[in-house]
C-alpha positions as a printed Julia matrix, in Angstrom:
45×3 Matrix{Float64}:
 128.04  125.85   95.67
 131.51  125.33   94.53
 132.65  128.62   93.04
 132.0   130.63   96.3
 128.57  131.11   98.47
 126.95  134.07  100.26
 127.07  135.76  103.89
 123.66  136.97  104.92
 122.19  139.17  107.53
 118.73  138.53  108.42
 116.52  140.93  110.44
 114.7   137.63  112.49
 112.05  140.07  113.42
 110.78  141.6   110.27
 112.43  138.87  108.34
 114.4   140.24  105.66
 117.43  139.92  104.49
 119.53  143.37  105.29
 122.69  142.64  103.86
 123.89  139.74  101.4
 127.54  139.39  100.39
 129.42  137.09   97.85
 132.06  135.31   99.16
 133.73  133.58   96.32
 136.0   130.47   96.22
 133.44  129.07   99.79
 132.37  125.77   99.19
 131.21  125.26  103.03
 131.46  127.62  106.12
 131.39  125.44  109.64
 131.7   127.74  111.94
 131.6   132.29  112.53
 132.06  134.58  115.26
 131.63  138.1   115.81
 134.0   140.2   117.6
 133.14  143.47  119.91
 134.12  145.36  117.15
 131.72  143.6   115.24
 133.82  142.45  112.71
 132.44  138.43  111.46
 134.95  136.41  110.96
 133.69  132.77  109.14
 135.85  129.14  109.23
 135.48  127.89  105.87
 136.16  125.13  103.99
């Protein structure tokens, strides 16, 4: 997707998706971490 992508969060147990997020002007994401705050912060491309 070249004009941005989306950030999911995915309940693995009930599997659903709890929260989905645009993230425009993402073409790829490689790599995300979450800090003890649990702010996400994503490497993109």
């Amino acid at each position: 997707m070249t004009n941005g992508g989306y950030f999911n969060m995915i309940d693995v147990v009930a599997n659903e998706i709890v929260y989905s997020k645009l993230v425009p002007g993402v073409s790829q994401a490689w790599g995300h971490t979450v800090a003890p705050d649990g702010s996400v912060y994503i490497a993109k491309h």
